[in-house]
N, C-alpha and C positions, 0 to 999 in steps of 0.2 A: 571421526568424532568432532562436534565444532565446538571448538574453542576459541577465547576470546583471548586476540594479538597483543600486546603489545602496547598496542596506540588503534585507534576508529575514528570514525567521523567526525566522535564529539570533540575530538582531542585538536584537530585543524582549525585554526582560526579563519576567520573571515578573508585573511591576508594570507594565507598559506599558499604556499606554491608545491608542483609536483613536480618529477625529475624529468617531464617533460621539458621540450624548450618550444618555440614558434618566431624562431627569426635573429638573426643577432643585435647587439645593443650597438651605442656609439660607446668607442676603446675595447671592442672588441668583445666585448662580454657578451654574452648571451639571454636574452630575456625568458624568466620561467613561465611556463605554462598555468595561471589559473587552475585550480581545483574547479572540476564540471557542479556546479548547483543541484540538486538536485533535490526536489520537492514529493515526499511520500505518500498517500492518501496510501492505507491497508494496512496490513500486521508486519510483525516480524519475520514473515516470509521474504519480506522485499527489504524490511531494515537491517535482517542478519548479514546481508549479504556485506554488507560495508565494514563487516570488523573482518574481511577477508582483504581489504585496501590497504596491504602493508606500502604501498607508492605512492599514496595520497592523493592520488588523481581526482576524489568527488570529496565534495563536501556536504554535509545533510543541512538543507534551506528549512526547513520543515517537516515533521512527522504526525499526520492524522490518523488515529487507530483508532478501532473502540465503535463506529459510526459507519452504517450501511448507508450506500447513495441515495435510497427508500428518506431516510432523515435526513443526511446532510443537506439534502437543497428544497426540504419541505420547512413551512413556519416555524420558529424558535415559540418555544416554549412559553408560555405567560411567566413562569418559575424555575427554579432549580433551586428548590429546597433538599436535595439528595447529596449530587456532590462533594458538599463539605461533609459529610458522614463518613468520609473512603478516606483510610489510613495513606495511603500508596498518593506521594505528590503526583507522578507521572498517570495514572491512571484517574485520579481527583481531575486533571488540567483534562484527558478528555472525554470523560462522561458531559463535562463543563462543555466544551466544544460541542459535542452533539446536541445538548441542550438549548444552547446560544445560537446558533444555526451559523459558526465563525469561518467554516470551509471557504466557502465564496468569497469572503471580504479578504481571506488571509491568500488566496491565488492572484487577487488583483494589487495585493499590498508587497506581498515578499517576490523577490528577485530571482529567477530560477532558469536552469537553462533545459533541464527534461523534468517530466512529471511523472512519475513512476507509480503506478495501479495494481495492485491485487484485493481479489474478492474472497479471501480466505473470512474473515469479517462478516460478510453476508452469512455466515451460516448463525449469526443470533438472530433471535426473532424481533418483530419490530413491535412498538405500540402506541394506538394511537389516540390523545387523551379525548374528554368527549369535546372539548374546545376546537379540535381538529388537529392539533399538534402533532407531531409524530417523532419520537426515542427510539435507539435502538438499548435493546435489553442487554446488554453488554454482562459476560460471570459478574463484573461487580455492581451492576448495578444490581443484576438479580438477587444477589446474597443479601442485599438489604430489607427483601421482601417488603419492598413499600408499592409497587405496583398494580392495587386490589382492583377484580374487577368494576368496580361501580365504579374507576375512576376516569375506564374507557375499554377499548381491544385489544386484544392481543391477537398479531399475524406471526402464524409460527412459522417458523425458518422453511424454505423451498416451495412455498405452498404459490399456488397461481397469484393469489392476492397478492402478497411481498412481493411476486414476480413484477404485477404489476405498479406499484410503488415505487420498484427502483429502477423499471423504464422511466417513469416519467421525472425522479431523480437526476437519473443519466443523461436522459436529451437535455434537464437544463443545465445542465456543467457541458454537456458539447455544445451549446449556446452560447453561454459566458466566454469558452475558451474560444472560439471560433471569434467571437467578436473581437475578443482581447487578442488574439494574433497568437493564441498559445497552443493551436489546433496540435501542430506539429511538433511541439512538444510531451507530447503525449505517449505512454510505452504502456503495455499490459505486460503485466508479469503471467503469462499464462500457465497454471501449476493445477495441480488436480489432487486430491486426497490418495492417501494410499495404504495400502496392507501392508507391504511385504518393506523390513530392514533395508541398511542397506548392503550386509550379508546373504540378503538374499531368502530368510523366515519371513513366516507368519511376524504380525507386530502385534495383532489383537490390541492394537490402539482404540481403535473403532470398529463396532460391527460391521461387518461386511455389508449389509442392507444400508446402512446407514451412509460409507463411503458411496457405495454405488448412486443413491439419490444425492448426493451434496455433488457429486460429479456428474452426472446430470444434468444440475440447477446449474453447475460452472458452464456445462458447454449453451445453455441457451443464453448468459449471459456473454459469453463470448459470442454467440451469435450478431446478440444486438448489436455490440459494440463494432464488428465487422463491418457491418452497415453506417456507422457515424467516421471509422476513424483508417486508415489503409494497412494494407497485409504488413507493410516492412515496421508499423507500431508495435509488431507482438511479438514479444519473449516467448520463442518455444522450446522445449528440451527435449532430448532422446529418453523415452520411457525408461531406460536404465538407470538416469538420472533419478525420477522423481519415487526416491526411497526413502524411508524414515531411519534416521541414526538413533538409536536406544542412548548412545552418548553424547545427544544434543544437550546446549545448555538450560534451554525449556525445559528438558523431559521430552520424554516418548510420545509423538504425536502423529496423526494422517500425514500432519501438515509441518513436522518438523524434520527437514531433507539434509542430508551427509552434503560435505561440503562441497564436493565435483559441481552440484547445483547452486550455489552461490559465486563460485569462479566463472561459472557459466553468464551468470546474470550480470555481473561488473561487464565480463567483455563485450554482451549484446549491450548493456550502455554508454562504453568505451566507444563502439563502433555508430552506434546511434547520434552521441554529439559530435563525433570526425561527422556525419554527414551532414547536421544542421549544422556547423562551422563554414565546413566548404560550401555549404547553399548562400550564408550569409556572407562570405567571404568579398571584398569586394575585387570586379574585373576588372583587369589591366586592359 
């Protein structure tokens, strides 16, 4: 069941050290390790994972949710007349982001030492106004039912079209990052929708028809990404992992996993900045 520790991400200040060490001090002390940065574009799939950091090893640099790559690296909006409508701060700030087109500016502006990806997210549809803008339909923004068709398209979730939108999304954040030196900061959280607890039932969280095409749509987006970014960027887990816990703090979901897959995910980025460390480390 995942439950929320103690202390998480938010709770480490800027200044926070982990029980790591990297070297001793002058008088013999020891100097602490730095909490690893770590910068989120996706859901709570990849944020849950940090209220499992009872050591305080990462700190959270940033959190984008709410915003398929289809939007985030297409025109900002002439408006956002919606946002201020959404009760929920945290959910208001990123309807706001997707609208603003802020992803881009906030990778070149905030400090981070990995960037950590999941496309759980891609499964809203996107829309796009007739000005050429492009939102993603996020539950809240849809519950506002302000997006009528005369005001533009709608691309519903998995379809070729969106497929196509958030290629050409995704090449240009592997553009920006490649230029910006952040190529290799880069991790996918690769996770898949799922039926079965993590007892081992039926979840009936989602139609069976409906997991099988949203995992589908996951793997040709892992495709592309295979092609921009190297094998050792991608979080994989053993299928026994990827189960839904009925006693998540979300609720019962495809996409809400028992906690063995969040221990999993801290150590693949444990292990991920030991390597960019030692790359950047300098030689004696």
């Amino acid at each position: 069941m995942l439950q929320r520790p103690e202390s998480g991400p938010e709770d480490h200040k800027d200044t926070g050290t982990s029980s790591g060490s990297d070297g001793p001090r002058r008088g013999g002390r020891r100097r602490q390790a730095l909490p690893c940065r770590v910068f989120i574009c996706g859901s709570c799939v990849s944020r849950d994972a940090f209220e499992f950091d009872a050591a305080g090893q990462f700190r959270l640099a940033d959190y984008f949710a709410r915003s398929s790559f289809g939007s985030s690296f297409s025109t900002p909006a002439a408006a956002d007349p919606y946002s201020a409508q959404i009760a929920s701060a945290f959910q208001r700030r990123q309807i706001s982001r997707d609208f603003l087109k802020t992803l881009p500016q906030a990778l070149r502006d905030t400090e981070f030492d990995l960037l950590l990806i999941d496309f759980i997210d891609e499964r809203f549809p996107l829309f796009r106004f007739n000005d050429g803008s492009i939102v993603t339909i996020s539950t809240e923004l849809h519950t506002l039912r302000v997006l009528e068709p005369r005001l533009g398209t709608r691309f519903d979730p998995f379809d070729a079209r969106q497929f196509d939108l958030w290629c050409t999304g995704w090449d240009r954040f592997i553009a920006q990052c490649r230029s910006a030196g952040q190529i290799d900061k880069i991790l996918i959280n690769q996770v898949y929708w799922t039926g079965t607890t993590v007892d081992g039932q039926p979840s009936h969280a989602s139609p069976p028809g409906q997991i099988a095409r949203a995992n589908d749509y996951l793997k040709r987006l892992y495709a592309h990404c295979a092609a921009t970014i190297s094998p050792a960027q991608f979080i994989t887990y053993d299928p026994s992992l990827l189960r839904s816990d009925p006693g998540h703090r979300w609720g019962l979901a495809a996409y809400h996993y028992g906690a063995a897959l969040y221990e999993v995910t801290l150590d693949q980025l444990a292990r991920r900045a030991a390597v960019l460390r030692a790359a950047s480390a300098p030689r004696s």
